[in-house]
N, CA, C and O of each residue as an XYZ file, in Angstrom:
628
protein
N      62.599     80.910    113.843
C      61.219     81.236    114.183
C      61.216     82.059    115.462
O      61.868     81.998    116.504
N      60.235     82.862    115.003
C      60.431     84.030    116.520
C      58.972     83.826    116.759
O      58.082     83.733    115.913
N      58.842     83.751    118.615
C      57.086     84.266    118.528
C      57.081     84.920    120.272
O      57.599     84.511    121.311
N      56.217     86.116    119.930
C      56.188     86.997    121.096
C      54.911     86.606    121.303
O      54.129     86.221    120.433
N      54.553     86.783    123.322
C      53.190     87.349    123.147
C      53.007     88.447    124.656
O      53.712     88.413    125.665
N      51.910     89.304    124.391
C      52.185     90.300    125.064
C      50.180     90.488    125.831
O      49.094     90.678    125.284
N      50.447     90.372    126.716
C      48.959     91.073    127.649
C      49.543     92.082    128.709
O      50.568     92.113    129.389
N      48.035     93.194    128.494
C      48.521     94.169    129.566
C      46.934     94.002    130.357
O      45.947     93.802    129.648
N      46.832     94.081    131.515
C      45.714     93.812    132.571
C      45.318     95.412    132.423
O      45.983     96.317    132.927
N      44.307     95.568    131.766
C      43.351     97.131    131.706
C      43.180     97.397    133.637
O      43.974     98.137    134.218
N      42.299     96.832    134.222
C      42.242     96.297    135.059
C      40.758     97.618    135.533
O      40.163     98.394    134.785
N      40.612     97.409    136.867
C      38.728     98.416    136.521
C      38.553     99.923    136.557
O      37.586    100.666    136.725
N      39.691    100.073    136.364
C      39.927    101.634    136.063
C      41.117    101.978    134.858
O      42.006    102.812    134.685
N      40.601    100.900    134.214
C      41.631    101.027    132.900
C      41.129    101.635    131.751
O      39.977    102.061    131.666
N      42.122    101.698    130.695
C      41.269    102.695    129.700
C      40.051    101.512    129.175
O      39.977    100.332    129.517
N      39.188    102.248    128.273
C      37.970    100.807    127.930
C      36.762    100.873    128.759
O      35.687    100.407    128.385
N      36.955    101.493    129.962
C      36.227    100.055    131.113
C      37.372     99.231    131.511
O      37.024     98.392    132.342
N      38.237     99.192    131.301
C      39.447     98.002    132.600
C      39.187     97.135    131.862
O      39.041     96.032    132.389
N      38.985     97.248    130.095
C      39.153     96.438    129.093
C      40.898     95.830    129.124
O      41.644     96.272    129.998
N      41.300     95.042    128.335
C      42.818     94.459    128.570
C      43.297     94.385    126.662
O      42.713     94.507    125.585
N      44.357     94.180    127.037
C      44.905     94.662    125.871
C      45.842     93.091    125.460
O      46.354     92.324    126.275
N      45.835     92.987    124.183
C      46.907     91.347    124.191
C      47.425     91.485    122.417
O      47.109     92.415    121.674
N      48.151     90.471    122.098
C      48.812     90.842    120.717
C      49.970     89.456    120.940
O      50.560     88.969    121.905
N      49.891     89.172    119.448
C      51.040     88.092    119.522
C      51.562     88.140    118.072
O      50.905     88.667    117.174
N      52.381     87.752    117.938
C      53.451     88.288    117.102
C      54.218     86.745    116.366
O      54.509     85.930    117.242
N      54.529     86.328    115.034
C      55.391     85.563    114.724
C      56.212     85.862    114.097
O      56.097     87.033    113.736
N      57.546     85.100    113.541
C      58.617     86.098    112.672
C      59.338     85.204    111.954
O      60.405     84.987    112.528
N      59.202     84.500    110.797
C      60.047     83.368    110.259
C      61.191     84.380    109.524
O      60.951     85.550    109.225
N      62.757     83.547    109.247
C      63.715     83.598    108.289
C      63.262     83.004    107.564
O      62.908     81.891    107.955
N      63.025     83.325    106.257
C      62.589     82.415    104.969
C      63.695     81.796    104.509
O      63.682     80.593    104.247
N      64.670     82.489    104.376
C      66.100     81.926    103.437
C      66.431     83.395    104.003
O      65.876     84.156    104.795
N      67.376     83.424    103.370
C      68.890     84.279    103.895
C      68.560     85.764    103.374
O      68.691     85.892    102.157
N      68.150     86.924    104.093
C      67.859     88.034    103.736
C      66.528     88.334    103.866
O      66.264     89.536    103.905
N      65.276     87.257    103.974
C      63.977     87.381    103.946
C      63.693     87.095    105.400
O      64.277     86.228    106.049
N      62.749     87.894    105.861
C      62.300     88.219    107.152
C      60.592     88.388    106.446
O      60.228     89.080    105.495
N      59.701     87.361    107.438
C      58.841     87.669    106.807
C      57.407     87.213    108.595
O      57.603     86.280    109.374
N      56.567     87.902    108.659
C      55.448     88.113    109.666
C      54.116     87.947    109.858
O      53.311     87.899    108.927
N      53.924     87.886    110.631
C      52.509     87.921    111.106
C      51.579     88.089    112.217
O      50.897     87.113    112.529
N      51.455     89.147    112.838
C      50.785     89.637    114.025
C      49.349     89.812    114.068
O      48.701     90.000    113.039
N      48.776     89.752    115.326
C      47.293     89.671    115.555
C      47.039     90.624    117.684
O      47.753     90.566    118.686
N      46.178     91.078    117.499
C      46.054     91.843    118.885
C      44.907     92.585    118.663
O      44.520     92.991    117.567
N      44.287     92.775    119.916
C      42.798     93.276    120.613
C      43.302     94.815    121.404
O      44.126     94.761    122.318
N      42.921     95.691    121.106
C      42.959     97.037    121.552
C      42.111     96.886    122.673
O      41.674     98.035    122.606
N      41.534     96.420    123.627
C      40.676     96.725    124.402
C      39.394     95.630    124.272
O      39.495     94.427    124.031
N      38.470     96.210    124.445
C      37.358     95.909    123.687
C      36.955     96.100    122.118
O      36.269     95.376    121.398
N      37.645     97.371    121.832
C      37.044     98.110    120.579
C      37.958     98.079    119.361
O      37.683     98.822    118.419
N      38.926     97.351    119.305
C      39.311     97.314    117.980
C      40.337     95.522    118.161
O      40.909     95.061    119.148
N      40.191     94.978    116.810
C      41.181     94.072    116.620
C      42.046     94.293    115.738
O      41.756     95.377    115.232
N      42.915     93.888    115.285
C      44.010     94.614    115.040
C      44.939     93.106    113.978
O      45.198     91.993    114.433
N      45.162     93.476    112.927
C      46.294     92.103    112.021
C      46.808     92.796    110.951
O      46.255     93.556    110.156
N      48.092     92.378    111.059
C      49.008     92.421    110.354
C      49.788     91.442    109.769
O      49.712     90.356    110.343
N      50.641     91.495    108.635
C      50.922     90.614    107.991
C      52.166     91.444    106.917
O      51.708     92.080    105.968
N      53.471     91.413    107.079
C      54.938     92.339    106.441
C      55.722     90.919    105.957
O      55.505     89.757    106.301
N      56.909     91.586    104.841
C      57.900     91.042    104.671
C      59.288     92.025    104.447
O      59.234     93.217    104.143
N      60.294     91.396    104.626
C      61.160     92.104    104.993
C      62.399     91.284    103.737
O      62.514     90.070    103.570
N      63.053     92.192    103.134
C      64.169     91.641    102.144
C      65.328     92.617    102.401
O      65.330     93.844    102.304
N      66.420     91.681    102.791
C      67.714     92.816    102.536
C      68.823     91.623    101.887
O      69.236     90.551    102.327
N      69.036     92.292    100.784
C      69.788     92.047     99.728
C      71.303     93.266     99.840
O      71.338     94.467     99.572
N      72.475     92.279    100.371
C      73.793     93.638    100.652
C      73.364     94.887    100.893
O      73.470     95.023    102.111
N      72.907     95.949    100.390
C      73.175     97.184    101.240
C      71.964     97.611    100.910
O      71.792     98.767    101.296
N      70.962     97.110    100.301
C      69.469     97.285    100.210
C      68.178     96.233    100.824
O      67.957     95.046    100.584
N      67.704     96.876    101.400
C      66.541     96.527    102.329
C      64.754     97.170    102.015
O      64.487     98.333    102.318
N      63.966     96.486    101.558
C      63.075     96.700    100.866
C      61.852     95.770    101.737
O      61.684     94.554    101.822
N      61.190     96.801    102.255
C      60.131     96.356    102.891
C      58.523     96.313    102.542
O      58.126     97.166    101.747
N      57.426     95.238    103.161
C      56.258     95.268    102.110
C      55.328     95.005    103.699
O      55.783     94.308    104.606
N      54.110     95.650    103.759
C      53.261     95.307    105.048
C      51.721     95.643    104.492
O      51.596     96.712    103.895
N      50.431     94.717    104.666
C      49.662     95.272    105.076
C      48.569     94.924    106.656
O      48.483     93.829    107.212
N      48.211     95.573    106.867
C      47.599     95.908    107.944
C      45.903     95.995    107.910
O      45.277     96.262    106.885
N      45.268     95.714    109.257
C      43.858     95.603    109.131
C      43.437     96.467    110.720
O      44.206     96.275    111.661
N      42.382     97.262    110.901
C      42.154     97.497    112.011
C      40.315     97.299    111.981
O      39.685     97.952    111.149
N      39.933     96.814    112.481
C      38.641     96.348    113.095
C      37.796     97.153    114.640
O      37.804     96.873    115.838
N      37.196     98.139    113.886
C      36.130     99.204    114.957
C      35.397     98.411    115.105
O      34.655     98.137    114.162
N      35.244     97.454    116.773
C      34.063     96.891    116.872
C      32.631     97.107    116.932
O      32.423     97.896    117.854
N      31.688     96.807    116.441
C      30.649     97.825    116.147
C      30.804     99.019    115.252
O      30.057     99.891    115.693
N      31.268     99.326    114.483
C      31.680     99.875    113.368
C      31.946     99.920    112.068
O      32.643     98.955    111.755
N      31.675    100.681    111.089
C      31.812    100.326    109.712
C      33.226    101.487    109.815
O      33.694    101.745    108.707
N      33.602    101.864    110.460
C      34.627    102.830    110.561
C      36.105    101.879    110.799
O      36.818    101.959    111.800
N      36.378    100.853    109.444
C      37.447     99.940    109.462
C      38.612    100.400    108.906
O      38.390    101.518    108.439
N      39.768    100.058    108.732
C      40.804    100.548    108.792
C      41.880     99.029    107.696
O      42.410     97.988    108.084
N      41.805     99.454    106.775
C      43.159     98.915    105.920
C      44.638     99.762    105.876
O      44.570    100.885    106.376
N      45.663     99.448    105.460
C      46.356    100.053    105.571
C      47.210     99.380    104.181
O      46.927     98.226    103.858
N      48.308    100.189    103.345
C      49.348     98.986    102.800
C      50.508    100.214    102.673
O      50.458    101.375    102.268
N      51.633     99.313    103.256
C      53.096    100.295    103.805
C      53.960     99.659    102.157
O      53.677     98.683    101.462
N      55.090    100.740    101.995
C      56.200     99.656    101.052
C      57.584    100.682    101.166
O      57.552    101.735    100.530
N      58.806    100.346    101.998
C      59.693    101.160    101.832
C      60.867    100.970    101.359
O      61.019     99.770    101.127
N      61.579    101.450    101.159
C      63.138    100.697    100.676
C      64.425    102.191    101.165
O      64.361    103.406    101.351
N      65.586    100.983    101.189
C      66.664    101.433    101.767
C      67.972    101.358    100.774
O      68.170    100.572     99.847
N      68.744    102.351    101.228
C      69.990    101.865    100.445
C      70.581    102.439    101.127
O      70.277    103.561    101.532
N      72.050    101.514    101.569
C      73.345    102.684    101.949
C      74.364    102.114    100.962
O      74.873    101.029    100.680
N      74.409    103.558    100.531
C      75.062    103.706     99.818
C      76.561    103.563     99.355
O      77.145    103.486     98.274
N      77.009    103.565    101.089
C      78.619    103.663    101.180
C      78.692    103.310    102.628
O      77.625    103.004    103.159
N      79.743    103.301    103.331
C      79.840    103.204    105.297
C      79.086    104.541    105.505
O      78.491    104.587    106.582
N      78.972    105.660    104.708
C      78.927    107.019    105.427
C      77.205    107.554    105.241
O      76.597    108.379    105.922
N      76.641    106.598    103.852
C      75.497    107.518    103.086
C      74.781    106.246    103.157
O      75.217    105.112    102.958
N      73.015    106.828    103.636
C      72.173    105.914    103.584
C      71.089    106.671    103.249
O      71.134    107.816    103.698
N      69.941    106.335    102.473
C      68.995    107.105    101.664
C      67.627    106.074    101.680
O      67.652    104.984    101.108
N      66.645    106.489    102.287
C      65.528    105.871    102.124
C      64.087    106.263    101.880
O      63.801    107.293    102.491
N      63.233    105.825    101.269
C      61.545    106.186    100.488
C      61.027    105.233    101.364
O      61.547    104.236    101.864
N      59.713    105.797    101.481
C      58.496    104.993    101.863
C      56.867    105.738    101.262
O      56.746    106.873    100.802
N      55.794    104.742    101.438
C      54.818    105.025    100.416
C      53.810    104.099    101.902
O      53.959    102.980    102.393
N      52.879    105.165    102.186
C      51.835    104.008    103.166
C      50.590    104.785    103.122
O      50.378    105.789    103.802
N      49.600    104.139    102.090
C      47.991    103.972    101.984
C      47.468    103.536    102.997
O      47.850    102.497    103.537
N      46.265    104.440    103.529
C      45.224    103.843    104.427
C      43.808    104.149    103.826
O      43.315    105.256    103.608
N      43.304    102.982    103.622
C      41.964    103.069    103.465
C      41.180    102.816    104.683
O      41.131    101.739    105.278
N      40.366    104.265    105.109
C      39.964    104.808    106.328
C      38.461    104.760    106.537
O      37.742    105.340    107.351
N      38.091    103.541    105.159
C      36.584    103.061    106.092
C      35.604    103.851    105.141
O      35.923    104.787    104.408
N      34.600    103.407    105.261
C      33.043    103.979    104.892
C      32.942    105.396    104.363
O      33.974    105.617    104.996
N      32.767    106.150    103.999
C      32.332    107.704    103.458
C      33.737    108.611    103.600
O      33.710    109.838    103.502
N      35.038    107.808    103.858
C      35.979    108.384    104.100
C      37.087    108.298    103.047
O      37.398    107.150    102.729
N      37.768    109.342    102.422
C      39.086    108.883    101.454
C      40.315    108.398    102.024
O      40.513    108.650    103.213
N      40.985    107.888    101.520
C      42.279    107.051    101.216
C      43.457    108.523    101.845
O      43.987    109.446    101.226
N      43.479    108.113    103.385
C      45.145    108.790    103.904
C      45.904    108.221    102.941
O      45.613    107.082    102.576
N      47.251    109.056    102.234
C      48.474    108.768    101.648
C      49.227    109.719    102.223
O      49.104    110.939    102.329
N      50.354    108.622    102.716
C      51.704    108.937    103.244
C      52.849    109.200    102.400
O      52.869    108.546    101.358
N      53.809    110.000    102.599
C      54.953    109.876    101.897
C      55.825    110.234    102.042
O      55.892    111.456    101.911
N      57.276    109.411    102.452
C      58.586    110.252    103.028
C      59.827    109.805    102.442
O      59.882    108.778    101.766
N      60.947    110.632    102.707
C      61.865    110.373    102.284
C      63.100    110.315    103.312
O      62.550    110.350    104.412
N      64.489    110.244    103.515
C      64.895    110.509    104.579
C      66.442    110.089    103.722
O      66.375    109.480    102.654
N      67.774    110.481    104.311
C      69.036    110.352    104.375
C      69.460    111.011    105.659
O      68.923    111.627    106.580
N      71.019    110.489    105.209
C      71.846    110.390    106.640
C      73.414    110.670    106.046
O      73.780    110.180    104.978
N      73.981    111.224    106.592
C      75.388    110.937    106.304
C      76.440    111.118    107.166
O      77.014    112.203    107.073
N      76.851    110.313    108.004
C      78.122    110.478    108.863
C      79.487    110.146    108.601
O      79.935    109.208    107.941
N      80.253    111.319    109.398
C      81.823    111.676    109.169
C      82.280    111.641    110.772
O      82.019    112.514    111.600
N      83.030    110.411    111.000
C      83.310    110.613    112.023
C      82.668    110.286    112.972
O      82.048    109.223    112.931
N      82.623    111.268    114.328
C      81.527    111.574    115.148
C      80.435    111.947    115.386
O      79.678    111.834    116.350
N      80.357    112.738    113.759
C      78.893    113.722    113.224
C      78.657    113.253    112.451
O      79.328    112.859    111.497
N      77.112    113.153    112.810
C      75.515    112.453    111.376
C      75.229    113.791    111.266
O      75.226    114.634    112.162
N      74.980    113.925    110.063
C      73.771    114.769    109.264
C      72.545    114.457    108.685
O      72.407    114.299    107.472
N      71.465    114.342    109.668
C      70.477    113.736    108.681
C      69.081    114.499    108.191
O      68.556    114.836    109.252
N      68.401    114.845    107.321
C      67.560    115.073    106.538
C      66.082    114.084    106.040
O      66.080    113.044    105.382
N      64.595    115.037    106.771
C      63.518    113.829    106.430
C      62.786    114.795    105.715
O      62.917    115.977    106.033
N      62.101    114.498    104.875
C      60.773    114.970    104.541
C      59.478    114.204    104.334
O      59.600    113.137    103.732
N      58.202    114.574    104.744
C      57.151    112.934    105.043
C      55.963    114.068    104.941
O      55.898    115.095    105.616
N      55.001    113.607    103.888
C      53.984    114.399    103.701
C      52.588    113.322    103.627
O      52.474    112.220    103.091
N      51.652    114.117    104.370
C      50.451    112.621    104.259
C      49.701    113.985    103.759
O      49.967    115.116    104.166
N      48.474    113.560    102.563
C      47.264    114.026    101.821
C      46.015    113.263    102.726
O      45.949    112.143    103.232
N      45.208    114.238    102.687
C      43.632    113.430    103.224
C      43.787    112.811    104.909
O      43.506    111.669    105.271
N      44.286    113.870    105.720
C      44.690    113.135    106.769
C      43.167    112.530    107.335
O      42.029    112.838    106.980
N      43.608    111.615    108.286
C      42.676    110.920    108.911
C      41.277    110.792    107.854
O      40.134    110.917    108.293
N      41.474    110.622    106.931
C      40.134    110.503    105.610
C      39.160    111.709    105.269
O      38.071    111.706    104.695
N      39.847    112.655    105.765
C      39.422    113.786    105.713
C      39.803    114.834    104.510
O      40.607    115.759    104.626
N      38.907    114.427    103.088
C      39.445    115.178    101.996
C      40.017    116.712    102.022
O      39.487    117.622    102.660
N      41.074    116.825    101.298
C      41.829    118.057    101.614
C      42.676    118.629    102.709
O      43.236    119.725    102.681
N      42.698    117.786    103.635
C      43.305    117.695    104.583
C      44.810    117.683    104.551
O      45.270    116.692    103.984
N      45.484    118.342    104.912
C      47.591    118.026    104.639
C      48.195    118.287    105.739
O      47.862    119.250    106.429
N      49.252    117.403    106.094
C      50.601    117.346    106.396
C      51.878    117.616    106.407
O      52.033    117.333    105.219
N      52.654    117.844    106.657
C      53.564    117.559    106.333
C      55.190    118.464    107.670
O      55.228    119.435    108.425
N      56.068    117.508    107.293
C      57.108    118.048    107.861
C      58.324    117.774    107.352
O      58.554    116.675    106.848
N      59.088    118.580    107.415
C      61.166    118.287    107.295
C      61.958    119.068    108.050
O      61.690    120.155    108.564
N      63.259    118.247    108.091
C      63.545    118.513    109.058
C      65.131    118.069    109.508
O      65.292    117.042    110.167
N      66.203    118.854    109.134
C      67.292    118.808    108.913
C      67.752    118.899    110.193
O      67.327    119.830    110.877
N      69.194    117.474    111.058
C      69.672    117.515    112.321
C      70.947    117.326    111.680
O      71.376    116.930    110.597
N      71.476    117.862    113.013
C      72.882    117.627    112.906
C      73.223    116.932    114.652
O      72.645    117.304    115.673
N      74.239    115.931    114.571
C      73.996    114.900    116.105
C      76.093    114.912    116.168
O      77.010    114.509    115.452
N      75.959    115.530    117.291
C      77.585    114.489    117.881
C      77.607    113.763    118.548
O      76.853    113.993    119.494
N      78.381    112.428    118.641
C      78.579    111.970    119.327
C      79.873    112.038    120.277
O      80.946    112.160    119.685
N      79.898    111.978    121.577
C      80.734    112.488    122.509
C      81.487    111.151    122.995
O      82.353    111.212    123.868
């Protein structure tokens, strides 16, 4: 069992109004490979904030599940979210991973969709790695697009 907790003092020239900021965090092992959560935290005054993930890694695959809530106080401008990614390495050298993360962005607004991909492959001293991550409807804003990729090459010295 894991449990964090975190306050930051806004204080009277903080962002907000010298609003304060707090969040706490739990983290059980279910059984052997399952990692599973639950977080809660106040943005200030103006938003609350919960979450709730699980986490599975099964030998060289790791498959993740989250959703998320954000709360505009005084606002119909609310915030769902639902993440789902998965991993594989493939070998010591090759690792390859997808992810998929919906936000439903509230009242008169469409559904942000995320979407990326990413690998890696190191020899040695040198990674090669490769992302591509495209979001539709950014910020709920129909027609709206994203996107980036973006090929590195890294030594290590």
């Amino acid at each position: 069992l894991g449990v964090s907790i975190a306050y930051v003092n806004g204080g009277a020239g903080g962002k907000d109004g010298g609003a304060s900021d707090s969040s706490w965090v739990v983290t059980y092992q279910a059984m052997d490979g399952l990692e599973i959560g639950f977080a809660m935290g106040e943005n200030g005054t103006t938003q609350d904030l919960s979450t709730i993930w699980a986490k599975y890694t099964a030998g060289s695959i790791t498959f993740g599940f989250q959703k998320s809530e954000v709360d505009n106080t005084g606002s119909t401008a609310d915030e769902e979210s639902t993440a789902i990614a998965a991993s594989i390495a493939v070998n010591e050298n090759l690792s390859i991973s997808a992810g998929k993360h919906d936000v439903d962005m509230g009242a008169g607004k469409v559904d942000e969709e995320s979407t990326g991909v990413a690998a890696s492959y190191t020899m040695g001293s040198m990674t090669v790695a490769a992302h591509s991550n495209k979001t539709d409807d950014v910020g709920g804003t129909s027609g709206s697009e994203d996107s980036v990729t973006e090929v590195s090459v890294a030594f290590a010295f």
